[in-house]
C-alpha positions in Angstrom: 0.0 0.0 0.0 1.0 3.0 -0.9 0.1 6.9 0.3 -1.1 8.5 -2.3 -0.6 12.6 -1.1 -1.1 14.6 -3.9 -4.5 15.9 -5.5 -5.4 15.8 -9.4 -5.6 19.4 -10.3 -9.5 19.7 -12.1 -9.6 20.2 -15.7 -12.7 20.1 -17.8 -12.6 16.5 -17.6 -13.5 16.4 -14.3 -15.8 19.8 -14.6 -19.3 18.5 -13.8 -21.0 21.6 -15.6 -19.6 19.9 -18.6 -20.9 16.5 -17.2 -23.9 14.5 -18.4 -26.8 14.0 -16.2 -25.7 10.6 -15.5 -22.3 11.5 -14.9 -23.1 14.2 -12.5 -25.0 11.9 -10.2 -22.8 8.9 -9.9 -20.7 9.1 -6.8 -16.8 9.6 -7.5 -14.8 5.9 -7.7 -13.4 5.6 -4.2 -9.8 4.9 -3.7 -7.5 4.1 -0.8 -6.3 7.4 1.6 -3.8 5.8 3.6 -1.1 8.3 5.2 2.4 6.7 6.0 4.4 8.1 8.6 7.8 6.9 10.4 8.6 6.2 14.0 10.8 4.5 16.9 9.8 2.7 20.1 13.3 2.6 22.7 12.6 -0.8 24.6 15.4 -1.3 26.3 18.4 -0.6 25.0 17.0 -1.3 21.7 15.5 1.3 19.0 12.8 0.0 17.0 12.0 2.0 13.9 8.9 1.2 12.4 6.5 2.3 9.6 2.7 3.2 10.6 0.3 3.2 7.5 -3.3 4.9 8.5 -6.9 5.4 6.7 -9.2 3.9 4.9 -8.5 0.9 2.0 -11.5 0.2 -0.5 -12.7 -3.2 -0.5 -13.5 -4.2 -3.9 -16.6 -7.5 -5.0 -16.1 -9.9 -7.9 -19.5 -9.0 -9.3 -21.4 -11.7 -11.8 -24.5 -11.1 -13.3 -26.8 -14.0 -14.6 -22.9 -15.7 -14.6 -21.5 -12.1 -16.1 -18.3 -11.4 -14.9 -18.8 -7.7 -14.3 -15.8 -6.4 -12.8 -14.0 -5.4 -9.4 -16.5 -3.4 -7.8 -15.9 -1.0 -4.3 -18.2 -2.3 -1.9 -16.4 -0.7 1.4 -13.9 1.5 2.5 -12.0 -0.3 5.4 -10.3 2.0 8.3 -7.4 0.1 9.5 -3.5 0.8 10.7 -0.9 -1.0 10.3 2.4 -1.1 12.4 5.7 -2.6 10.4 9.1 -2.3 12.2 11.6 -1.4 9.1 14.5 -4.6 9.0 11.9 -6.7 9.9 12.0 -8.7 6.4 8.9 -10.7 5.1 9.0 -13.5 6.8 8.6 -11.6 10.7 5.1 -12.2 12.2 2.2 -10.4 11.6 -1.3 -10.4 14.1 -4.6 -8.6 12.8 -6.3 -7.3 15.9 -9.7 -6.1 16.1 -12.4 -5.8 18.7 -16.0 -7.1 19.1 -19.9 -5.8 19.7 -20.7 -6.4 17.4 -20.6 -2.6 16.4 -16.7 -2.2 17.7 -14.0 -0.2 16.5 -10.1 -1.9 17.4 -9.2 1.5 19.0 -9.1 -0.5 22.7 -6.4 -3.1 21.2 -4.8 -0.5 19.5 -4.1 1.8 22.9 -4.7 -0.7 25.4 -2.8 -3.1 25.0 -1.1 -4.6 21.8 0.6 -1.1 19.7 3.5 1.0 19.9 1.3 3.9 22.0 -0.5 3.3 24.8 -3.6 5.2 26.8 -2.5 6.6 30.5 -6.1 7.2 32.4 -5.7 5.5 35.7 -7.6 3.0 36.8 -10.4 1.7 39.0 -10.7 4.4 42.3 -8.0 6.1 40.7 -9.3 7.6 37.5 -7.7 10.5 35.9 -9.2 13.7 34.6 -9.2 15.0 31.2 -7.6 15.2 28.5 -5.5 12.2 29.8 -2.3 11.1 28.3 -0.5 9.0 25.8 2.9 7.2 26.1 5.2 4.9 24.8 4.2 1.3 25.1 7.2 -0.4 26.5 5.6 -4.0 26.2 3.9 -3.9 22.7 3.3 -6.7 20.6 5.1 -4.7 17.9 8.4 -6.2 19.5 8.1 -9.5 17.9 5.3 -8.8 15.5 4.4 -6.5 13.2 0.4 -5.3 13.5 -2.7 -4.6 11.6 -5.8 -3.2 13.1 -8.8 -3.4 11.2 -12.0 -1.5 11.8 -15.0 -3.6 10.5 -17.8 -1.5 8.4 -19.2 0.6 10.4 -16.9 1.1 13.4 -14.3 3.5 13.4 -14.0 5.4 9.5 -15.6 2.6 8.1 -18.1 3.0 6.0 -20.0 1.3 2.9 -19.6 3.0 -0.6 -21.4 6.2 -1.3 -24.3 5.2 -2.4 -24.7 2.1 -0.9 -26.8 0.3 1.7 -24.1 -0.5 4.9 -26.8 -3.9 6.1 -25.0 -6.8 3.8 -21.9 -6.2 6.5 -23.8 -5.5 10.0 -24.2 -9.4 10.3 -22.4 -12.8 10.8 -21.5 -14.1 7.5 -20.5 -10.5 5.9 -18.3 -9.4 8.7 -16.3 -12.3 8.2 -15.9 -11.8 4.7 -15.2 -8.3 4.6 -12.5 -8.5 7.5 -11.4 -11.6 5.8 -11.1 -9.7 2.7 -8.9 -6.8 4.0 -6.7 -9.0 5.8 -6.0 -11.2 2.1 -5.3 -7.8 0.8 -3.2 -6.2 3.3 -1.3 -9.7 3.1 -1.1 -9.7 -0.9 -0.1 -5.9 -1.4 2.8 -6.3 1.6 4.0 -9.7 0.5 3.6 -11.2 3.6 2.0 -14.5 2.6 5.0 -16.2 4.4 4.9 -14.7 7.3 3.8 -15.9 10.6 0.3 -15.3 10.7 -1.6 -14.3 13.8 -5.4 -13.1 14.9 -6.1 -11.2 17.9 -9.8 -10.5 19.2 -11.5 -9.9 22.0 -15.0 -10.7 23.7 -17.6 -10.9 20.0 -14.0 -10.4 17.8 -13.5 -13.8 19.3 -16.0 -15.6 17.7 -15.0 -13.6 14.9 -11.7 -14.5 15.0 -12.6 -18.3 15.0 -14.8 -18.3 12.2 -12.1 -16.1 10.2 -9.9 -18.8 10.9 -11.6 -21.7 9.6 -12.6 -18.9 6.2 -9.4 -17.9 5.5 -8.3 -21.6 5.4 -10.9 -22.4 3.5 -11.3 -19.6 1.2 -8.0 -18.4 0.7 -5.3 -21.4 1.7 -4.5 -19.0 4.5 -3.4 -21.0 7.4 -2.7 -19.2 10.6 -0.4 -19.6 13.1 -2.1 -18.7 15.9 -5.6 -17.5 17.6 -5.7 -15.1 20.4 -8.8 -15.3 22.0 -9.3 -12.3 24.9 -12.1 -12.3 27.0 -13.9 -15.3 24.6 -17.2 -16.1 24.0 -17.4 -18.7 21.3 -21.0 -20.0 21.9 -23.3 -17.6 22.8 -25.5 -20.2 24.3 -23.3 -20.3 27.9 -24.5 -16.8 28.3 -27.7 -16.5 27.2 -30.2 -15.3 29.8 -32.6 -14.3 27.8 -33.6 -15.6 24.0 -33.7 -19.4 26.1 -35.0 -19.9 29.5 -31.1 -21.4 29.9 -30.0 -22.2 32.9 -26.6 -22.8 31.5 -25.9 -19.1 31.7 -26.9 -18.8 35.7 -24.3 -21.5 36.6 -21.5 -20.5 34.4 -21.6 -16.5 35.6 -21.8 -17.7 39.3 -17.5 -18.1 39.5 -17.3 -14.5 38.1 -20.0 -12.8 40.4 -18.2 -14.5 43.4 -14.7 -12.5 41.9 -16.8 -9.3 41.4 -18.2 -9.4 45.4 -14.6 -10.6 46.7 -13.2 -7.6 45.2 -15.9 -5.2 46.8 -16.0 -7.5 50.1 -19.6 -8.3 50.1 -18.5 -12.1 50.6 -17.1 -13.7 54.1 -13.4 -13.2 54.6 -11.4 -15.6 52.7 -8.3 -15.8 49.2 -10.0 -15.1 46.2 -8.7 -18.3 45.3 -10.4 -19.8 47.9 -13.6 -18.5 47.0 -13.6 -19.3 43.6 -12.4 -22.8 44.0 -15.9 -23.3 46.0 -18.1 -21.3 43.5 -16.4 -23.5 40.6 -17.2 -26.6 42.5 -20.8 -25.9 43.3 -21.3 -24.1 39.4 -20.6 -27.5 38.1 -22.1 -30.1 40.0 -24.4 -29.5 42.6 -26.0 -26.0 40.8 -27.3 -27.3 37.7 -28.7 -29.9 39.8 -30.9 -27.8 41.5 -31.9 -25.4 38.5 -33.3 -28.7 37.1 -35.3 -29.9 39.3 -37.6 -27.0 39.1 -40.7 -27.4 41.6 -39.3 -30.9 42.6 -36.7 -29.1 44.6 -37.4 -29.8 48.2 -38.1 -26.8 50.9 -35.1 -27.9 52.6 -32.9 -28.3 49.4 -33.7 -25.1 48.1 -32.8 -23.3 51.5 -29.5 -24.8 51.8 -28.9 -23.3 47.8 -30.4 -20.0 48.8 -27.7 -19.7 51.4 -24.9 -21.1 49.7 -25.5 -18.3 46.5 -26.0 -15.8 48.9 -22.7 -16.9 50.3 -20.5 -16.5 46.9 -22.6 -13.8 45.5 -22.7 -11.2 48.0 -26.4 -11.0 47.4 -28.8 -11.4 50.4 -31.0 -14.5 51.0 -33.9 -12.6 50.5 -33.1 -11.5 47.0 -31.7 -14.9 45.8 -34.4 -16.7 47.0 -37.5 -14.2 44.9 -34.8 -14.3 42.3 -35.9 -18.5 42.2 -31.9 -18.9 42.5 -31.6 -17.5 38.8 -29.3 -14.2 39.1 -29.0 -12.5 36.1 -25.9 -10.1 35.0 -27.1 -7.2 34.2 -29.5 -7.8 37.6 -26.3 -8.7 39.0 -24.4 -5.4 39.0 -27.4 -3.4 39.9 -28.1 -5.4 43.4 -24.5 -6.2 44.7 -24.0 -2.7 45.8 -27.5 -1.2 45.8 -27.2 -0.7 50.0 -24.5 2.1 48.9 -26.5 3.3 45.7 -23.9 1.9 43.6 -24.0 0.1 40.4 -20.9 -2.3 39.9 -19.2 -2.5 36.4 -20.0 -4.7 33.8 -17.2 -5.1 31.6 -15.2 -4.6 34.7 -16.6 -5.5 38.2 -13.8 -3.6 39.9 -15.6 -0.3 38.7 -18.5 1.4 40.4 -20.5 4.4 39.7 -23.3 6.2 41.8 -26.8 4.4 40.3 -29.6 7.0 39.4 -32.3 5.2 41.2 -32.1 2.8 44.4 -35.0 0.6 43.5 -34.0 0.7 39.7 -34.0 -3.6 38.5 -31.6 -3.0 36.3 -28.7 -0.2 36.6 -29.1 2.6 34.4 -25.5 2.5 32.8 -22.2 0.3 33.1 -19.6 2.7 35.3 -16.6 0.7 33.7 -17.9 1.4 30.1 -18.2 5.1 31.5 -14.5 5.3 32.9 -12.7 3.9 29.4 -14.7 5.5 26.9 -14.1 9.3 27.3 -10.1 8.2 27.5 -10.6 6.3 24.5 -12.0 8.9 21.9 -9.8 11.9 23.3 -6.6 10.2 22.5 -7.2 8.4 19.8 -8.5 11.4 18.2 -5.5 13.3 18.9 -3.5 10.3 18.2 -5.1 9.9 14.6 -4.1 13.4 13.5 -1.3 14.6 15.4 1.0 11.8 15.9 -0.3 9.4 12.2 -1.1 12.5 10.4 -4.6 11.2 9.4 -7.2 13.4 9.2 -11.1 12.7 8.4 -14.2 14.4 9.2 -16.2 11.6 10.1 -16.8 10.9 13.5 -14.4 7.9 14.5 -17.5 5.3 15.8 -15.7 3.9 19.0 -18.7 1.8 19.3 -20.9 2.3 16.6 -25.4 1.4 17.1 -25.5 1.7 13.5 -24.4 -2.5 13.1 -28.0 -3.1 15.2 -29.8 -5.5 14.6 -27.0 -7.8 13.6 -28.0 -10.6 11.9 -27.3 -13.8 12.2 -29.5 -15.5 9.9 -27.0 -18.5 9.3 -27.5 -19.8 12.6 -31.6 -19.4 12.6 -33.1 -22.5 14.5 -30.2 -23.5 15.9 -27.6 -21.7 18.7 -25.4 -19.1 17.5 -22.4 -21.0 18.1 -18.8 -21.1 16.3 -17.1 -23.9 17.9 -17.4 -26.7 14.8 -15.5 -23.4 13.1 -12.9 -24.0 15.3 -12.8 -27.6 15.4 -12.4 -27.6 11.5 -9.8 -25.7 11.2 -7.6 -26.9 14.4 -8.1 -30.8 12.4 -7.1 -28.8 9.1 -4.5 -26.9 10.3 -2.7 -29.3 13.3 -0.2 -26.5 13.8 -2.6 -23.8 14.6 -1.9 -22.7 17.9 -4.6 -21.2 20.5 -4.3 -18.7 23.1 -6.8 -17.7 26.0 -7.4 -14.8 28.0 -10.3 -15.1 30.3 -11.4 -11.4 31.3 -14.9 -10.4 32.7 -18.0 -10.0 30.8 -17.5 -13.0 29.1 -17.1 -15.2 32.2 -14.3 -17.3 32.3 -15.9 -20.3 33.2 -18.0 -20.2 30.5 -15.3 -19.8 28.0 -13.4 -22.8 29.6 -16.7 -25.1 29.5 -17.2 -24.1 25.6 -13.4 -25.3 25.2 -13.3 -28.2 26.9 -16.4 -29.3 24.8 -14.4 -29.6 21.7 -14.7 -32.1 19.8 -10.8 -32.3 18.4 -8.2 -35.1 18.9 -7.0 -35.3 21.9 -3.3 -34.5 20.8 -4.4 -31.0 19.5 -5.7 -30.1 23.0 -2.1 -29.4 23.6 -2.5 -26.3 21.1 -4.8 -24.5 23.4 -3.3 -22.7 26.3 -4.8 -20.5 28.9 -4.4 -17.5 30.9 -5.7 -15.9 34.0 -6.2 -12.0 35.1 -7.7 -10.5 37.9 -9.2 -7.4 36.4 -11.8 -7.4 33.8 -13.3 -7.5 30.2 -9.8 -5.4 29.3 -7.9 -6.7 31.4 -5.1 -4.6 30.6 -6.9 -2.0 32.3 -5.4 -2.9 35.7 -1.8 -2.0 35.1 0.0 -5.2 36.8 -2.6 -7.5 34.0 -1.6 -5.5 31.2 2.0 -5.8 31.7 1.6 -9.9 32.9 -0.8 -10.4 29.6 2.1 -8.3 27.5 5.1 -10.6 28.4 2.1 -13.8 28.0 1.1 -12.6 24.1 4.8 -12.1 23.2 5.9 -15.4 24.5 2.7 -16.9 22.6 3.9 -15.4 19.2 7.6 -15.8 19.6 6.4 -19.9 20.4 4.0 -20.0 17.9 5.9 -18.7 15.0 9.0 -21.0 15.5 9.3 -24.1 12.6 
């Protein structure tokens, strides 16, 4: 990819009073507006010089009608950046990061966590003001890969053609293709099909990420070497509360809720570990047990689990037991600390925020969502322009409603659920390696029940490996799990990419 800086001077060519009527209507042929810019990173002793490309790449349809081979056609203009250290040679790694939602831009990847800049905005009880700050990131990926953030339609500056409708992308099955897309031509156009290969995503960019797996295999002959999976949710079964009457959802949250009251000490003293260790052991045998029975549930059965949730959860007796031992998240957060008027965080339950009404069922807003976003958009935005040297009116959608309703009409009568995805692709690909980072909103033990479900051979369950942080959703949040999950990623790649 290349910048392209200059503008055509107009002649009468391009005059539209000399246009025809047709010609004056039909929107201008888009074309890439990337902006390339040069940097270093000091880690250490070493200097890292490195090439950041920024803005917007047109993704482009075979189009056939009635078997008519009608040409390349623009179908989206994709807003991605791309980090490549300079001596690194073709064969260094590569990861594509991006987000989830669906509806989310890659920017909390980008500064969070994985580039060459990083957000400084404090954390839980110890927030910062504005404008916050930005700062090297010491411990980015970048060391031993090369990145590519990608921005599906919709999120972040990207947007469908001029002139078309954005809905074929706001769903399953196009979102994979047109992120698959970008990454074959960002791979193509920087001859990197023999690098190491790696996808990064986080909470729904996870069951992206293994469905763009088992596609790019299959489409392309793109094997990967590696799957990052932050904060997964690969089945969205294990935490529905709502579109099933699933009781699979109530036992799998109750590990995290324990963490979540442990941390604000609405639990009986004891480790965390200790306490998780319990709720684990009663989430996966005796719990579902009693959700089943239903009515049969003896008086004296159901007050000895009515004190035993009350016990991990924080919540009182009273409440679990009108609850009919189902406690729902979003329920969740707004009861644990509703004797203070506070709502706990969902995405992170280390967060709190005052609630806007004591007797409210549900709270009114997340407080962790509250704390990252405003940190987010002011340094990206400065980040975009001042530091990559990328400007763009549009509004940069950090998390963009325009994606609702997603569709996902390719799972319709059946759960929405991406794990045979997986399964194909890690018995097609034996090498493909798999790494885990359990965070918050998608509950850990959820994500490790999905996994160990898998039906693979039992030699490639060595490829999956896991990893454990105390803070939330982003876990890189809490300074002490982004620096642990930093040195974890870099050891995963450096692994992974070895012959």
């Amino acid at each position: 990819m290349t910048q392209d800086s200059t503008e055509k001077p107009a002649d009468k060519a391009d005059d539209k009073t000399s246009a025809s009527p047709d010609e004056t209507t039909k929107p201008a042929e888009p074309k890439d507006d990337l902006v390339v810019t040069q940097h270093t990173l000091r880690i250490g002793r070493k200097e890292l010089a490195y090439t950041a490309t920024t803005g917007r790449v047109v993704l482009r349809d075979e189009v056939y009608e009635d078997g008519v081979f009608k040409g390349f056609k623009a179908k989206a203009e994709i807003s991605m950046t791309s980090y490549v250290v300079d001596d690194g040679g073709p064969e260094r790694p590569v990861t594509f990061a991006f987000n989830g939602g669906p509806g989310s831009s890659s920017v909390w990847l980008h500064l969070g966590l994985l580039g060459p800049r990083r957000i400084v905005m404090g954390d839980a009880g110890s927030l910062l003001p504005p404008p916050y700050g930005i700062t090297d990131n010491l411990e980015s990926l970048l060391a031993v890969s090369d990145l590519v953030f990608i921005d599906p339609v919709s999120t972040g500056y990207s947007r469908a053609v001029e002139g078309s409708k954005p809905e074929p992308f706001h769903g399953y099955q196009g979102d994979i293709e047109s992120v698959g897309e970008l990454i074959r031509t960002w791979t193509s156009r920087n001859k990197r099909w023999m690098s190491p290969k790696f996808l990064a995503g986080e909470s729904y960019g996870t069951l992206r990420g293994a469905a763009l797996v088992e596609h790019l295999q299959a489409r392309h002959g793109m094997y990967v070497n590696g799957l990052i999976l932050i904060s997964s949710v690969l089945d969205l079964s294990s935490i529905d509360f709502e579109n099933q009457r699933n009781d699979r959802a109530h036992a799998l949250y109750l590990p995290t809720y324990a963490a979540i009251a442990h941390f604000h000490g609405k639990v009986a003293r004891r480790s965390l570990k200790a306490l998780l260790k319990e709720a684990e052991e009663y989430a996966t045998r005796d719990y579902p047990w009693v959700l089943s029975r239903g009515d049969r549930l003896t008086s004296k059965e159901r007050a000895a689990a009515v004190k035993k949730l009350a016990s991990l959860t924080g919540l009182s007796e009273e409440y679990v037991d009108r609850a009919d031992l189902r406690i729902e998240h979003w329920r969740f957060f707004g009861e644990l600390l509703r004797d203070e008027r506070r709502s706990a965080g969902r995405l992170d339950g280390r967060f709190s925020g005052p609630a806007a009404s004591a007797i409210a069922e549900h709270m009114d807003a997340d407080p962790s969502h509250d704390a990252i976003a405003g940190p987010y958009a002011a340094v990206f935005n400065h980040y975009v322009r001042d530091e990559l040297g990328y400007e763009n009116d549009l509004p940069y959608e950090q998390i963009s409603r325009r994606v609702n309703p997603w569709s996902f009409k390719d799972f319709e009568g059946r759960p929405i659920d991406v794990t045979p995805k997986l399964e194909r692709a890690m018995r097609q690909n034996p090498h493909l390696k798999v790494h885990v980072a359990y965070g918050g909103a998608t509950p850990h033990f959820a994500a490790e029940d999905v996994l160990a479900h898998l039906q693979i051979p039992e030699e490639l369950r060595a490829n999956i490996e896991h990893a454990y942080y105390e803070a939330g959703h982003m876990m890189y949040v809490h300074e002490p799990s982004r620096l642990q999950q930093s040195k974890d990623l870099a050891a995963f790649v450096t692994r992974s990419s070895k012959r």
